[in-house]
Backbone bond lengths (Angstrom), bond angles and torsions (degrees), N, CA, C in turn:
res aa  C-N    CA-C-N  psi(-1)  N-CA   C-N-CA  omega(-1)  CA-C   N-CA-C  phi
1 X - - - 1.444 - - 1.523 109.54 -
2 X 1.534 119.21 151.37 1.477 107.42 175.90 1.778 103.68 -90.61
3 X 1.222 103.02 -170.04 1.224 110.06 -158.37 1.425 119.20 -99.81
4 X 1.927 113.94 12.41 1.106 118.80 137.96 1.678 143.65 -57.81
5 X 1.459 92.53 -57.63 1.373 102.18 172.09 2.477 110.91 -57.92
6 X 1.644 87.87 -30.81 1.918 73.73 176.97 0.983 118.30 -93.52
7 X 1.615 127.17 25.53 1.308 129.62 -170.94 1.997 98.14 -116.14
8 X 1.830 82.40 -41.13 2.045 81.13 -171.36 1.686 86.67 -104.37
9 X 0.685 148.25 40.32 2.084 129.92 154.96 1.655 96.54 -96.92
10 X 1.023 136.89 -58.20 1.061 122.21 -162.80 2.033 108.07 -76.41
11 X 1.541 106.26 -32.63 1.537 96.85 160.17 1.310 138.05 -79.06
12 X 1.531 96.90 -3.58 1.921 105.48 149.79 0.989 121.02 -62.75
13 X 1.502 111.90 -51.45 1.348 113.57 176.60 1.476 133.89 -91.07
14 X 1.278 114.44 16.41 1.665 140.11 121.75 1.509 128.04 -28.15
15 X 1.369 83.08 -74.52 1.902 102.68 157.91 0.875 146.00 -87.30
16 X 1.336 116.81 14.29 1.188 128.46 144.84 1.483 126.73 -98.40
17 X 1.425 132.23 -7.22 1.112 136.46 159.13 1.183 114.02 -85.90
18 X 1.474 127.15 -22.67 1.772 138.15 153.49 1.644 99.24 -52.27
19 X 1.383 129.98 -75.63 0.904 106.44 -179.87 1.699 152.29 -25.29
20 X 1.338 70.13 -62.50 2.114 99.54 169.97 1.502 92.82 -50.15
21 X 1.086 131.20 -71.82 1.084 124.86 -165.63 1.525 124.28 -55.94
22 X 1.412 104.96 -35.01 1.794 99.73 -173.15 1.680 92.56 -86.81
23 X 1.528 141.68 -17.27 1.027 123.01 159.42 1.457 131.20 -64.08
24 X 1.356 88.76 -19.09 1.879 77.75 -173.09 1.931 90.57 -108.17
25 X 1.610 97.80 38.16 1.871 82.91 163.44 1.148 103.44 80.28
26 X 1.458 162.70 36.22 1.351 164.41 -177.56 1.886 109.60 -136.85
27 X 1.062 101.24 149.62 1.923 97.02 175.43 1.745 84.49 -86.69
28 X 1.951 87.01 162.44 1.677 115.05 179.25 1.241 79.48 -62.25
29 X 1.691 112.24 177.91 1.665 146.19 -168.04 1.295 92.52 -122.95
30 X 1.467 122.56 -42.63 1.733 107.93 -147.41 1.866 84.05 -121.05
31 X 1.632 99.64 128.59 1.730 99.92 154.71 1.325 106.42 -78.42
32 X 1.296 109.46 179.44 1.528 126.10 176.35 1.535 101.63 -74.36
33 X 0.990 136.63 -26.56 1.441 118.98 179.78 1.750 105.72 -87.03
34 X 1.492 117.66 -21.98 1.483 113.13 147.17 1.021 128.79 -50.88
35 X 1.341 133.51 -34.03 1.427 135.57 -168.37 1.741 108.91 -68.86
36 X 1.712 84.40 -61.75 1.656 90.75 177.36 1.612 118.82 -62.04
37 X 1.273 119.21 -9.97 1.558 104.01 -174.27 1.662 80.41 -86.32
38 X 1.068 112.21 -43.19 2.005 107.07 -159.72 1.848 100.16 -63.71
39 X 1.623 124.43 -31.75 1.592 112.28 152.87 1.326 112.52 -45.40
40 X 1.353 122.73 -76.13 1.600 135.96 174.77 1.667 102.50 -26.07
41 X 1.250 126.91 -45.63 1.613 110.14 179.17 1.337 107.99 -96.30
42 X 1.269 143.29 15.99 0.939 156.09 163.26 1.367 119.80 -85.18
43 X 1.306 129.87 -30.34 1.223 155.11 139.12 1.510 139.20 -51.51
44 X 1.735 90.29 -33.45 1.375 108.13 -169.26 1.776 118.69 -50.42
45 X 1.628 104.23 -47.64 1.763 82.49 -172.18 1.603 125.82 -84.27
46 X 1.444 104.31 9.25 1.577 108.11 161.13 1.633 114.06 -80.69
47 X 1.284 111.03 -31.61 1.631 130.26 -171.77 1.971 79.89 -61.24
48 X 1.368 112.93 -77.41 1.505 108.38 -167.66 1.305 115.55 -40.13
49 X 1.384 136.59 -51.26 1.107 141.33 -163.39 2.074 118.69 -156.89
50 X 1.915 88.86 76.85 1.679 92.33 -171.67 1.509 91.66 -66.43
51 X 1.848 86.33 154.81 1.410 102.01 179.97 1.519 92.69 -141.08
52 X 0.970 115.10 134.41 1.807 131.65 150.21 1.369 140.43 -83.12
53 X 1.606 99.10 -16.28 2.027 94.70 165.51 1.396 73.35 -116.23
54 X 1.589 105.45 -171.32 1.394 166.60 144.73 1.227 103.14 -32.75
55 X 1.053 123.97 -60.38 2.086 140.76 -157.12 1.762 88.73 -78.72
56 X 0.866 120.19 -24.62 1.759 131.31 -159.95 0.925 100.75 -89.40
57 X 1.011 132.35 -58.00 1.938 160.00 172.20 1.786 85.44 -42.97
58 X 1.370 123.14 -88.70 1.357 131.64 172.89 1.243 108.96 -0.08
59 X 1.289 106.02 -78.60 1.650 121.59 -163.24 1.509 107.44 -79.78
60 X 0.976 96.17 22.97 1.972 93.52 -166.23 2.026 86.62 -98.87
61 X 1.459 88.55 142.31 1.787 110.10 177.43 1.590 103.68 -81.24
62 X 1.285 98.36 -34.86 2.037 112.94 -171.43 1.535 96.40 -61.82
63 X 1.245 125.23 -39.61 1.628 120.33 -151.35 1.819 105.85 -101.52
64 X 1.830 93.13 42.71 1.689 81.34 -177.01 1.587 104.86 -162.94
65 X 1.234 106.55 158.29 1.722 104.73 -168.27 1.140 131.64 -49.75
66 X 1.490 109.38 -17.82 1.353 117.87 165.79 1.698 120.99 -74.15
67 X 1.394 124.00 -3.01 1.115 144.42 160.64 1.612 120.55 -63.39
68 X 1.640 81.90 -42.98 1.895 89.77 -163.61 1.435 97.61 -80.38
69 X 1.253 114.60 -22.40 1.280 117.30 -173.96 1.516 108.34 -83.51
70 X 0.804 120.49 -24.81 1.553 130.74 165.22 1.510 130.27 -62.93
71 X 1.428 97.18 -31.38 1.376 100.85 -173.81 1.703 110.34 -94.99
72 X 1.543 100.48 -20.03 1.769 95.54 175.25 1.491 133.45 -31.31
73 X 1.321 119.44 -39.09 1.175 118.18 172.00 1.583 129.47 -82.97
74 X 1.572 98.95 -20.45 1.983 113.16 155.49 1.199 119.90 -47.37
75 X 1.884 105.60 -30.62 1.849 112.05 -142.63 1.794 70.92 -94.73
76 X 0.836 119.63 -59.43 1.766 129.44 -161.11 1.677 101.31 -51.94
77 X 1.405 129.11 -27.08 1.486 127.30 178.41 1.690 88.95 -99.30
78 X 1.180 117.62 -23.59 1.319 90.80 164.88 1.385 141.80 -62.18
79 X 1.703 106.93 -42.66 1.261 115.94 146.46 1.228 157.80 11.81
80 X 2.015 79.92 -78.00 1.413 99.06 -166.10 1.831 94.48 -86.16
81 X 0.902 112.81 -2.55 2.262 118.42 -157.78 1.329 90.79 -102.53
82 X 1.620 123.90 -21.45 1.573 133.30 179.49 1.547 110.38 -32.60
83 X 1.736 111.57 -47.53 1.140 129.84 -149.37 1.476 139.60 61.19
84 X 1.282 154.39 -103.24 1.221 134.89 159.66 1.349 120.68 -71.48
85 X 1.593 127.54 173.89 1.421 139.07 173.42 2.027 100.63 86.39
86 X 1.007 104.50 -152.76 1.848 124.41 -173.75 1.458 85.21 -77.40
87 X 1.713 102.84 121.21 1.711 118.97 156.48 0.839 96.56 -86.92
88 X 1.374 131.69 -40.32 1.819 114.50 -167.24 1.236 101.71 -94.98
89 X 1.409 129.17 -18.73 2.046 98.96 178.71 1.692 87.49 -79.55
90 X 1.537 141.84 -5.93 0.879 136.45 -164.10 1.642 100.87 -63.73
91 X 1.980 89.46 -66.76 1.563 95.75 156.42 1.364 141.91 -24.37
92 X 0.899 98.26 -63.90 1.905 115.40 174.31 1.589 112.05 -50.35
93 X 1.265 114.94 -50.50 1.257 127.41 -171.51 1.532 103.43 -69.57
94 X 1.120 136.03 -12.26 1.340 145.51 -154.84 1.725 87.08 -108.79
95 X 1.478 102.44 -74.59 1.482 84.35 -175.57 1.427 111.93 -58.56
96 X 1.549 153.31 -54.40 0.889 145.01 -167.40 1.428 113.35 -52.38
97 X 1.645 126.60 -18.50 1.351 110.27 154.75 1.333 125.68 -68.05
98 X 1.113 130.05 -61.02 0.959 123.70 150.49 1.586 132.67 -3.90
99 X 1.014 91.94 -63.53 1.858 101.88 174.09 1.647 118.21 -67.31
100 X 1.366 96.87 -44.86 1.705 93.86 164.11 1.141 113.29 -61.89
101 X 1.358 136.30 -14.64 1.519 120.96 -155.49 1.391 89.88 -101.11
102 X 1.445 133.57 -23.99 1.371 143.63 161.69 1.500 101.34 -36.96
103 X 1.560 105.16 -68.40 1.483 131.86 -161.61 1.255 97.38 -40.62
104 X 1.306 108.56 -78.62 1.441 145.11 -164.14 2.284 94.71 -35.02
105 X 1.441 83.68 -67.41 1.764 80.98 -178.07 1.470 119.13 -85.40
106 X 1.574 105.90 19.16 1.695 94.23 171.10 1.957 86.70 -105.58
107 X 1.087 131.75 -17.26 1.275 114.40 170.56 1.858 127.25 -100.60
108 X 1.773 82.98 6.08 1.813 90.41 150.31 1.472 113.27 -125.36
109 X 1.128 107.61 84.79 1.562 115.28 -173.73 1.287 132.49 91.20
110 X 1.199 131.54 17.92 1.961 155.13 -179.29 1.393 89.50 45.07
111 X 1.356 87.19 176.08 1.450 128.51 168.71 1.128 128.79 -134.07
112 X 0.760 106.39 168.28 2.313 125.48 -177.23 1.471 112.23 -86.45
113 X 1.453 104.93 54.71 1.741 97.53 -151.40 1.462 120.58 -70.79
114 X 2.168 112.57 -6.09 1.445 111.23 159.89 1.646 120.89 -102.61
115 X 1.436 127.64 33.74 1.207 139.51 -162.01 1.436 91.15 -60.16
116 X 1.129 134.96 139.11 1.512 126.83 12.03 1.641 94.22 -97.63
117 X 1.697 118.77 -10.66 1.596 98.01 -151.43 1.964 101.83 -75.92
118 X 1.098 86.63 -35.43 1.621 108.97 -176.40 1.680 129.51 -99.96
119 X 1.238 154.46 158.10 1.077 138.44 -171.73 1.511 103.91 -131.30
120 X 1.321 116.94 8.43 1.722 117.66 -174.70 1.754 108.27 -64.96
121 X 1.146 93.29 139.45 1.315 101.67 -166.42 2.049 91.39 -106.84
122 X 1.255 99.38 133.51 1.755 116.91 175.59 1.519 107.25 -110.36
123 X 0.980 123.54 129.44 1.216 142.81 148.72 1.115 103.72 117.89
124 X 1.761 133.99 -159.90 1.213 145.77 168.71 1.598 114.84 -160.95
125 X 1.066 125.43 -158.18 1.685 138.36 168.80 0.652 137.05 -54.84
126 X 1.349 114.14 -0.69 1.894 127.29 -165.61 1.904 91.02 -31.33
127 X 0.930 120.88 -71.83 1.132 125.45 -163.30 1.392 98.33 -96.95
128 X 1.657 100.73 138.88 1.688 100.58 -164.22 1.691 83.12 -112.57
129 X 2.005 98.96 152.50 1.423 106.79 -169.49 1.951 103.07 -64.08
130 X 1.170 133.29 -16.17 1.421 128.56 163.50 1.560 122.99 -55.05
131 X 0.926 122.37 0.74 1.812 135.94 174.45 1.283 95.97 -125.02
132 X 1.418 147.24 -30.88 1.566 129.10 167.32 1.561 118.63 -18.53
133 X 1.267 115.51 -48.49 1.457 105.65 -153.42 2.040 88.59 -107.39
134 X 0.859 122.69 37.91 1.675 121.86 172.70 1.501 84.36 -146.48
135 X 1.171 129.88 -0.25 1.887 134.61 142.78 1.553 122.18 -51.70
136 X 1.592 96.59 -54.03 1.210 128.72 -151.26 2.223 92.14 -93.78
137 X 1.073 110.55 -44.27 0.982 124.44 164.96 1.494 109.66 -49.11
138 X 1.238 119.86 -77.90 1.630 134.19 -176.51 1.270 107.49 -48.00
139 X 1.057 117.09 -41.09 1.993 113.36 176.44 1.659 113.52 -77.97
140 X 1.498 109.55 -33.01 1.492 104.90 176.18 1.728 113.30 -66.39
141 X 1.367 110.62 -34.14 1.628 108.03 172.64 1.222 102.09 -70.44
142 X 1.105 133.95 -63.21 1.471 144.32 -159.62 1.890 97.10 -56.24
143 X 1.603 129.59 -50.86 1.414 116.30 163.76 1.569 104.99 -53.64
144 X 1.077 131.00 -62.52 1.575 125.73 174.33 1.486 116.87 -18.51
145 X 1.355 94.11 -85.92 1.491 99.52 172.33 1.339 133.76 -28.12
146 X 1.754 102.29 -43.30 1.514 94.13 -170.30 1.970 92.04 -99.96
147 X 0.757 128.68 1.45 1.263 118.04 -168.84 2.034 100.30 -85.87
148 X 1.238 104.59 -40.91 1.595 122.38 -170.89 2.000 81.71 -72.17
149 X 1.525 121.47 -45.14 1.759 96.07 -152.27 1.312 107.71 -73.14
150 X 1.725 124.27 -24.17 1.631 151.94 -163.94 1.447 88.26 -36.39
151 X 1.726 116.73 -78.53 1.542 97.05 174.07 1.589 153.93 -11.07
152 X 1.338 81.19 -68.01 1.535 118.13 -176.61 1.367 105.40 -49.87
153 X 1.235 104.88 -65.86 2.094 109.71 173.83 1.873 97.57 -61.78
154 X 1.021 132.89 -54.39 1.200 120.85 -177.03 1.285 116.18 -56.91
155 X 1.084 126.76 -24.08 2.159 124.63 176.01 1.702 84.72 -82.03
156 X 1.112 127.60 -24.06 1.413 116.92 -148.80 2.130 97.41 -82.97
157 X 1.480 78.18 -41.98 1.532 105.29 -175.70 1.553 108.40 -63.10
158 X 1.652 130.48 -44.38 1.239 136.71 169.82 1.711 119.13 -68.69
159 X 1.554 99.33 -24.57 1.650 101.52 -170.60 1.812 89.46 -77.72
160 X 1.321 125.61 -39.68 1.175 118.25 -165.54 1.557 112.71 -83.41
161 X 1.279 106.12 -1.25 1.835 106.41 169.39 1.465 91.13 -101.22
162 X 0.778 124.11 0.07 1.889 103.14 -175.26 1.571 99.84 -100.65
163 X 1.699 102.28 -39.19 2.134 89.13 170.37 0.945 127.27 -99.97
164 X 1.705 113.67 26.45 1.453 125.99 139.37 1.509 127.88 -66.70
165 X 1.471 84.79 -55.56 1.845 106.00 166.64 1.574 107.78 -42.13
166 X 1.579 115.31 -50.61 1.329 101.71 -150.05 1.781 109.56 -93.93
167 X 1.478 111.32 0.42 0.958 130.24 -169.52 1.936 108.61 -103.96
């Protein structure tokens, strides 16, 4: 996958659990400076070690569980640097990018997911690299979308505590 779709899937799905929440009457979880660190770890194991073939990807240390396990204590100072809303779904959300971005490229072309001890390669093509960039496409509307509606439920969300209040 390119590095649109692993930067905005997991901040779609940011905003979409913001959503849910300010509809059913709850404050968002993630500020905007959450969002972008949870892109930023979403990104992260190409940032450690870009690769351009397949064979690269393989040998890559970033693209494997010993990664995710590595980064737990990054995701947890990430958290806390989030600033307002959930530090720890902040957390969470950090590693779970991460992990999708695993996901994401073991079902476009696997990965080496016990590198260095092991060399088994997981996943395959499900998704062929000719739909990558209508990937990359689909998540940039889809952040659009939900980034422009966030408002909208939030006036919606304040108008309906105020004619509670006034009632």
């Amino acid at each position: 996958m390119f590095i649109g779709t692993h930067a905005l899937l997991p901040v779609c799905g940011g905003l979409a659990v913001d959503g849910l929440r300010v509809v059913t009457g709850r404050e968002p979880l993630f500020s905007a400076r959450g969002l972008w660190i949870i892109a930023f770890f979403g990104v992260l194991p190409d940032l450690c070690s870009p690769h351009l073939s397949l064979e690269a990807r393989f040998s890559s240390l970033s693209h494997t569980l010993g990664f995710l396990v590595a980064i737990v204590p990054f995701c947890a100072l990430a958290g806390m640097v989030a600033g307002q809303g959930g530090r720890l779904a902040t957390a969470i959300a950090c590693w779970a990018a991460a992990a999708l971005h695993l996901g994401a490229d073991a079902i476009s072309g696997g990965i080496a997911w016990l590198q260095p001890w092991k060399p088994d390669v997981i996943g395959s093509y499900l998704i062929h690299p000719r739909y990558w960039i209508g990937f990359d496409a689909f998540f940039m509307f889809a952040t659009w979308f939900l980034v422009r509606l966030m408002p909208r439920l939030e006036a919606r969300r304040i108008l309906a505590a105020h004619s509670l209040d006034a009632s």
